[in-house]
Residue frames as a rotation matrix with the C-alpha (Angstrom) as fourth column:
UNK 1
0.349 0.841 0.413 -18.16
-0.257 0.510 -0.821 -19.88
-0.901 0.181 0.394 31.58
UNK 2
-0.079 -0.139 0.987 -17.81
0.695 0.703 0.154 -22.33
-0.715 0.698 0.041 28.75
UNK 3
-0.585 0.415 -0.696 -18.60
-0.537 -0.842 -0.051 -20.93
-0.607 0.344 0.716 25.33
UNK 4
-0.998 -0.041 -0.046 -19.92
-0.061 0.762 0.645 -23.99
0.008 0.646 -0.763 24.21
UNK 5
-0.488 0.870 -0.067 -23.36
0.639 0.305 -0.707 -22.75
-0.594 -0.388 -0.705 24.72
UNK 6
0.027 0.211 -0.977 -23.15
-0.298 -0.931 -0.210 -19.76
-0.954 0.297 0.038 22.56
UNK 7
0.764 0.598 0.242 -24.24
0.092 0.269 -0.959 -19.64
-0.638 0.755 0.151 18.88
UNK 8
0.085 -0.929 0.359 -21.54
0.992 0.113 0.057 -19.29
-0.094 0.351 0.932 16.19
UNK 9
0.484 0.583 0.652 -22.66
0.677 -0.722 0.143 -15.84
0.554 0.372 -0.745 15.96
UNK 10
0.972 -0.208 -0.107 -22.54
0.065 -0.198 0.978 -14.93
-0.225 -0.958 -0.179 19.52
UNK 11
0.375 -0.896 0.239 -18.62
0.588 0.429 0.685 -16.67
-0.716 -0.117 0.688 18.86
UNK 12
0.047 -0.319 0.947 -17.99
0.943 -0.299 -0.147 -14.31
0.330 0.899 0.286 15.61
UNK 13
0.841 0.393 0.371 -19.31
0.198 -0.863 0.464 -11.32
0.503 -0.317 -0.804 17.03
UNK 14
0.718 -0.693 0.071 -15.57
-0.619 -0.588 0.521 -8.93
-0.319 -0.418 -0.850 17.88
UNK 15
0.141 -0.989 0.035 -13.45
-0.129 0.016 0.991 -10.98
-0.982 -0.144 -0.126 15.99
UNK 16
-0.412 -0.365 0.835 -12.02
0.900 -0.019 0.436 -10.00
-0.143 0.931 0.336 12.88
UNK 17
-0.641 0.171 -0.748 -12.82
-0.208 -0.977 -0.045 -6.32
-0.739 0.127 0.662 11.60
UNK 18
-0.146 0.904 0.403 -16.18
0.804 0.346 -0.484 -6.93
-0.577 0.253 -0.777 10.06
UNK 19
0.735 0.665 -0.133 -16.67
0.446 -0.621 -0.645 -3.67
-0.511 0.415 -0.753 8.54
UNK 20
-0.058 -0.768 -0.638 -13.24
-0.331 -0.588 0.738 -2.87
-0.942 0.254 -0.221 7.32
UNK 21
0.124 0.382 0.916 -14.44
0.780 0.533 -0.329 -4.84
-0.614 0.755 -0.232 4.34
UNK 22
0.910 0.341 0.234 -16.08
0.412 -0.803 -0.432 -1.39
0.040 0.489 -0.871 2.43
UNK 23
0.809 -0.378 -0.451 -12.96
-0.169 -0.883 0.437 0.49
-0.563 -0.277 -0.778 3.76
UNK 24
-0.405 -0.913 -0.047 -10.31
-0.048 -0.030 0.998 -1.26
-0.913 0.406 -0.032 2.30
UNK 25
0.072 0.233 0.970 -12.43
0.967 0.222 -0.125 -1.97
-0.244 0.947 -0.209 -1.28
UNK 26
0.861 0.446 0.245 -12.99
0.508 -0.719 -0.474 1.56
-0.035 0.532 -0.846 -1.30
UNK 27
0.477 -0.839 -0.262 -9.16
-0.102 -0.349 0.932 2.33
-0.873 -0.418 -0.252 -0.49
UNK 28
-0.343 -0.651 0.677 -7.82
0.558 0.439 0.705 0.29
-0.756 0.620 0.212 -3.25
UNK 29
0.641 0.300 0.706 -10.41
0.756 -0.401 -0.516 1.89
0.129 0.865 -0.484 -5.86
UNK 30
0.771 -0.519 -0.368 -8.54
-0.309 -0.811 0.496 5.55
-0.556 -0.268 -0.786 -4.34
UNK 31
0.154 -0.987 -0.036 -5.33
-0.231 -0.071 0.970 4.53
-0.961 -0.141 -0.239 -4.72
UNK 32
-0.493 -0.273 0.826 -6.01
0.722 0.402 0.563 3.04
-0.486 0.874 -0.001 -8.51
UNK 33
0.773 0.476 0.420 -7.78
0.624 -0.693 -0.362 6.38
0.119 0.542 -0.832 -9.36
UNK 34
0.876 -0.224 -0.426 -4.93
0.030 -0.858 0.513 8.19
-0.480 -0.462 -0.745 -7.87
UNK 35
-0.162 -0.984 0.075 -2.00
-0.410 0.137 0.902 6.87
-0.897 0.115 -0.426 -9.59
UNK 36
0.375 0.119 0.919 -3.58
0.886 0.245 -0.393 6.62
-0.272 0.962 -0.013 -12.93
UNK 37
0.875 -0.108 0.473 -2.70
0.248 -0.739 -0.627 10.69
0.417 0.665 -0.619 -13.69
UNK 38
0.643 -0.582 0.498 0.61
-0.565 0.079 0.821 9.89
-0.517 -0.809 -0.278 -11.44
UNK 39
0.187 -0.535 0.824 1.62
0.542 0.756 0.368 7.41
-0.820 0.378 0.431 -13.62
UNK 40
0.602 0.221 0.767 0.73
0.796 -0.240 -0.556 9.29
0.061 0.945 -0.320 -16.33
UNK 41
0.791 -0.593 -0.151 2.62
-0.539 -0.792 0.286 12.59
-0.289 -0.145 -0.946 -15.07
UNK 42
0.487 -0.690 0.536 5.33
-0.421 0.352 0.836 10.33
-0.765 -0.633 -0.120 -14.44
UNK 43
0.180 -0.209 0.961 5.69
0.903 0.423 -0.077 8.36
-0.391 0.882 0.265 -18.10
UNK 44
0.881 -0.211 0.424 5.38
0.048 -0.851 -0.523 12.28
0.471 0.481 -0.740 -19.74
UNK 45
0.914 -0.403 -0.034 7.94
-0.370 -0.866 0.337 13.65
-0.165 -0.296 -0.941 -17.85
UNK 46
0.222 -0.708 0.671 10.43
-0.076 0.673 0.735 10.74
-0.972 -0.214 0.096 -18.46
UNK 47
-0.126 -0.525 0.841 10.11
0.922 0.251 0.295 10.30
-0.366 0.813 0.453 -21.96
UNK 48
0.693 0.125 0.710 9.72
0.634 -0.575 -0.518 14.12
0.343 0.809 -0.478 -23.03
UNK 49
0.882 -0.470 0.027 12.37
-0.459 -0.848 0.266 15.81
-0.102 -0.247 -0.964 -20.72
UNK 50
0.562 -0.728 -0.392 16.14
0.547 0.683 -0.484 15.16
0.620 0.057 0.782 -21.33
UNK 51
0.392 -0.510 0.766 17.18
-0.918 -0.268 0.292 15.44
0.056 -0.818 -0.573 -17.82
UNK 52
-0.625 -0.178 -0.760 18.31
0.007 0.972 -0.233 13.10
0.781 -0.151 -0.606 -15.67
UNK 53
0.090 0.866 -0.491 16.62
0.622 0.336 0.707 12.02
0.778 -0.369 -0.508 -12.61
UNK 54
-0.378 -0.426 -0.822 18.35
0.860 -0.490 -0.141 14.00
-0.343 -0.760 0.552 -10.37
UNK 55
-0.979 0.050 -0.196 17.66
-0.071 -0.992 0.101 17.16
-0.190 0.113 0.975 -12.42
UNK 56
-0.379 0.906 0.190 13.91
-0.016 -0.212 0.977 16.29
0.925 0.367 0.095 -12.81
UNK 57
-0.173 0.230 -0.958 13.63
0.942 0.323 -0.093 15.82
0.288 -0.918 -0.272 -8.77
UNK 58
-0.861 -0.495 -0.116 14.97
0.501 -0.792 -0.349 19.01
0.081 -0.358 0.930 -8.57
UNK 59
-0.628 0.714 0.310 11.81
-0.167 -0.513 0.842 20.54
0.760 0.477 0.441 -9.63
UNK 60
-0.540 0.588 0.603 8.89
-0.776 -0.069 -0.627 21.04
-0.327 -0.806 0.493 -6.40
UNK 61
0.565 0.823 -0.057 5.75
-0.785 0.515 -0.346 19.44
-0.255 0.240 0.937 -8.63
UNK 62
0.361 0.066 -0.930 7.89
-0.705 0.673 -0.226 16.42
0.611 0.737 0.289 -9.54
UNK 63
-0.873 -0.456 0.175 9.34
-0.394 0.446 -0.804 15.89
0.288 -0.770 -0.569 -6.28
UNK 64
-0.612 0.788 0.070 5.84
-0.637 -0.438 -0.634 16.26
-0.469 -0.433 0.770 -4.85
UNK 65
0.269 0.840 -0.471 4.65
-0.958 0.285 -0.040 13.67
0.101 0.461 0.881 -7.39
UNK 66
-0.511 -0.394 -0.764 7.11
-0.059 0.903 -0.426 10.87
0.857 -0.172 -0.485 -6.67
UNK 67
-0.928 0.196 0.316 6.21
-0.318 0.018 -0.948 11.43
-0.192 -0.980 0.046 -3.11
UNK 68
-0.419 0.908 0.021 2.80
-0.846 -0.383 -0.370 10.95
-0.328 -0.173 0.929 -4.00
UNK 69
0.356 -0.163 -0.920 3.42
-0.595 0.719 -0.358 8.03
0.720 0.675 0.159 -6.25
UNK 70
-0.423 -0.797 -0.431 5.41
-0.385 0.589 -0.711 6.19
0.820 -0.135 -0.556 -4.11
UNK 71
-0.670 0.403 0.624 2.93
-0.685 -0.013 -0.728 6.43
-0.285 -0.915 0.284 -1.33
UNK 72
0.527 0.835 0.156 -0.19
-0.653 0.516 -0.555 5.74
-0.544 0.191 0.817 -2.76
UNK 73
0.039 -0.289 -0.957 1.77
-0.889 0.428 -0.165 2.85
0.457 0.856 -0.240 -4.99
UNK 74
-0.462 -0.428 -0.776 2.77
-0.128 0.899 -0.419 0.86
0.877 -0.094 -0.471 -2.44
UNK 75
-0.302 0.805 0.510 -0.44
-0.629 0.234 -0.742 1.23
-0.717 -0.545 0.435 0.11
UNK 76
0.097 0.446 -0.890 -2.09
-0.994 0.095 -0.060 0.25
0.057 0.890 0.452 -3.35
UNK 77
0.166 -0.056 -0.985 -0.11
-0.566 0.812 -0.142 -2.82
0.807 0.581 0.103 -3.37
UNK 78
-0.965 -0.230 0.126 0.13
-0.249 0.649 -0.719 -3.73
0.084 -0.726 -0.683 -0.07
UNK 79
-0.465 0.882 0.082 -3.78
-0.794 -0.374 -0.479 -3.68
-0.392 -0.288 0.874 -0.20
UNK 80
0.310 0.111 -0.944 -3.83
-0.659 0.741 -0.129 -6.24
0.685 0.662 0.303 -2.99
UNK 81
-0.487 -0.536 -0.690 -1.38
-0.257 0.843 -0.473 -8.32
0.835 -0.053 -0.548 -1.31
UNK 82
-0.735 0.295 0.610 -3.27
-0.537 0.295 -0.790 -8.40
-0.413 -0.909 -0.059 2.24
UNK 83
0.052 0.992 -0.117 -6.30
-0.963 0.019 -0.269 -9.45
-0.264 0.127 0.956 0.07
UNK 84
0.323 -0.307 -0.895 -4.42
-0.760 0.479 -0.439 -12.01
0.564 0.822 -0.078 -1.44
UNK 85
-0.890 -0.421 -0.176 -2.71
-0.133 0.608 -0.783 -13.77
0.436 -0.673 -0.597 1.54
UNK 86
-0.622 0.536 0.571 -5.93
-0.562 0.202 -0.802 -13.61
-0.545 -0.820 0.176 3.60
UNK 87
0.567 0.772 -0.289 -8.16
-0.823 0.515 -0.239 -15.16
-0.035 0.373 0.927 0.69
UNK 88
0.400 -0.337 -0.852 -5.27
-0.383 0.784 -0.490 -18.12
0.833 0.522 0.185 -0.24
UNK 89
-0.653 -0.756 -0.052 -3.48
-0.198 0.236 -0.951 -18.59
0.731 -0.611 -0.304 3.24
UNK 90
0.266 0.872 -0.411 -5.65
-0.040 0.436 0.899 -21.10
0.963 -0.222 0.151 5.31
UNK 91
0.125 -0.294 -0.948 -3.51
0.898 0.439 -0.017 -21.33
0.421 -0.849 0.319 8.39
UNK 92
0.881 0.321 0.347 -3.96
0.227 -0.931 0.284 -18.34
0.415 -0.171 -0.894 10.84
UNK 93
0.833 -0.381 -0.401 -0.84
0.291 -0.314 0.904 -18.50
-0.470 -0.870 -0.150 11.86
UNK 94
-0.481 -0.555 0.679 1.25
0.869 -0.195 0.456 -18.35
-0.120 0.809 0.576 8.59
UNK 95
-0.009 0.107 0.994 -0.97
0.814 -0.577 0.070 -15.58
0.581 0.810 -0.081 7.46
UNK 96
0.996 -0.017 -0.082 -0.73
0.028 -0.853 0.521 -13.40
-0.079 -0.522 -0.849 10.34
UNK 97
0.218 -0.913 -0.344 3.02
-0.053 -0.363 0.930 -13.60
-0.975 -0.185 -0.127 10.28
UNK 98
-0.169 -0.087 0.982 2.72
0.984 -0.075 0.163 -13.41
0.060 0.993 0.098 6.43
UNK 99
0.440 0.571 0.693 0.74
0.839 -0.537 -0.090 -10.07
0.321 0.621 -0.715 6.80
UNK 100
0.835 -0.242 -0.493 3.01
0.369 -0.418 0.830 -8.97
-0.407 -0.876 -0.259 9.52
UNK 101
-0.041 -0.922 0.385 6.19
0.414 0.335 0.846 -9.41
-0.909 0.194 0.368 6.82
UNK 102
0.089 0.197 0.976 4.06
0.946 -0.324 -0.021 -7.52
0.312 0.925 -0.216 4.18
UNK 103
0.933 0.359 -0.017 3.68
0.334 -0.848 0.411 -4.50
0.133 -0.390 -0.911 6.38
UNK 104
0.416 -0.903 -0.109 7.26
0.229 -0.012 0.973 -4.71
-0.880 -0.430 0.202 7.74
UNK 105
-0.288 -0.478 0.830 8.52
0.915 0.119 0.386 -5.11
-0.283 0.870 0.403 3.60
UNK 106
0.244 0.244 0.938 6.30
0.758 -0.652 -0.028 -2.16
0.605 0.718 -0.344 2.47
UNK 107
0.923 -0.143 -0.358 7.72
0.070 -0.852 0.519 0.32
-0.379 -0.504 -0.776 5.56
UNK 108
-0.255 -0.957 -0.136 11.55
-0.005 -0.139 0.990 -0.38
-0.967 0.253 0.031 5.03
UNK 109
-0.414 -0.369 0.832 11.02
0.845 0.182 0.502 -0.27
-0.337 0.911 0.236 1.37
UNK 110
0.635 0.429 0.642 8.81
0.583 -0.812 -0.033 3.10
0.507 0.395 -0.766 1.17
UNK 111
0.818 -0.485 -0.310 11.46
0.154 -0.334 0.930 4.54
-0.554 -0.808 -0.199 3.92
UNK 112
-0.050 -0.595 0.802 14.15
0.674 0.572 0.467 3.18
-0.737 0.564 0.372 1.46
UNK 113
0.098 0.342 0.935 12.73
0.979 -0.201 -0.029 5.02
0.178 0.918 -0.354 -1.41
UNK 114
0.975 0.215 0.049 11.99
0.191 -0.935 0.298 7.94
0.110 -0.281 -0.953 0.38
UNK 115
0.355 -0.932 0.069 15.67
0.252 0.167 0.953 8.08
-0.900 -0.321 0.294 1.62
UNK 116
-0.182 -0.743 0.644 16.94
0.767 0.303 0.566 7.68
-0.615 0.597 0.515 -1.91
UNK 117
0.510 0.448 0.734 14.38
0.612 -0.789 0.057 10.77
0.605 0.420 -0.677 -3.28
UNK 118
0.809 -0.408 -0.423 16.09
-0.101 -0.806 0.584 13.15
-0.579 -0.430 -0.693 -0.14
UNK 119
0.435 -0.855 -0.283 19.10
0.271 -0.176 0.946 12.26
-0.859 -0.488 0.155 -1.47
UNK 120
-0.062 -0.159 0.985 18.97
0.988 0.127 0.083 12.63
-0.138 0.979 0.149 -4.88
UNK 121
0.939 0.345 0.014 17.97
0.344 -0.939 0.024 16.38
0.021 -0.018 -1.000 -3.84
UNK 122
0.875 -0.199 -0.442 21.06
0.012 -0.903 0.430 17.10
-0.484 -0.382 -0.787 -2.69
């Protein structure tokens, strides 16, 4: 059957995630509450210890905070950016393979990172 009988409603109704709305607003707030005393760890420990980076990794709680940082940094910003492409990018097909290329950018680049924190351990 057609759908050309059904209301726009009816026609809205299961597509698009309707309620992820709340989830992701309340994600981003997380992630910008979480990486305010992150950052902050992070700025202390740089400008009051004269290590280098390697010898401040070394430490558990600072490893343990990059890791933590680096996560929630770049969910953070991939969160913005989805908000961003889906409010400015009119053509569904650019912005789904836009949002597809944001995901893809923030794995290999938190992988990346991660990668470069193991090795700085040893």
């Amino acid at each position: 059957m057609t759908d050309k009988f059904h209301s726009p409603l009816y026609k809205a109704k299961g597509k698009g995630a309707a309620g992820d709305g709340v989830h992701h607003w309340w994600m981003q707030r997380l992630t910008a509450i979480i990486l305010v005393p992150v950052t902050l760890w992070a700025i202390w420990q740089f400008k009051s210890a004269e290590m280098t980076l390697r010898e401040l990794l070394i430490l558990p709680y600072n490893f343990v905070a990059a890791i933590i940082f680096i996560f929630t940094a770049f969910y953070h910003a991939k969160l913005g950016m989805a908000v961003v492409i889906e409010d400015y990018i009119s053509n569904i097909r650019i912005r789904f393979v836009t949002l597809i290329l944001l995901e893809l950018f923030v794995m290999v680049t938190v992988v990346t990172t991660l990668t470069t924190l193991l090795y700085l351990q040893v």
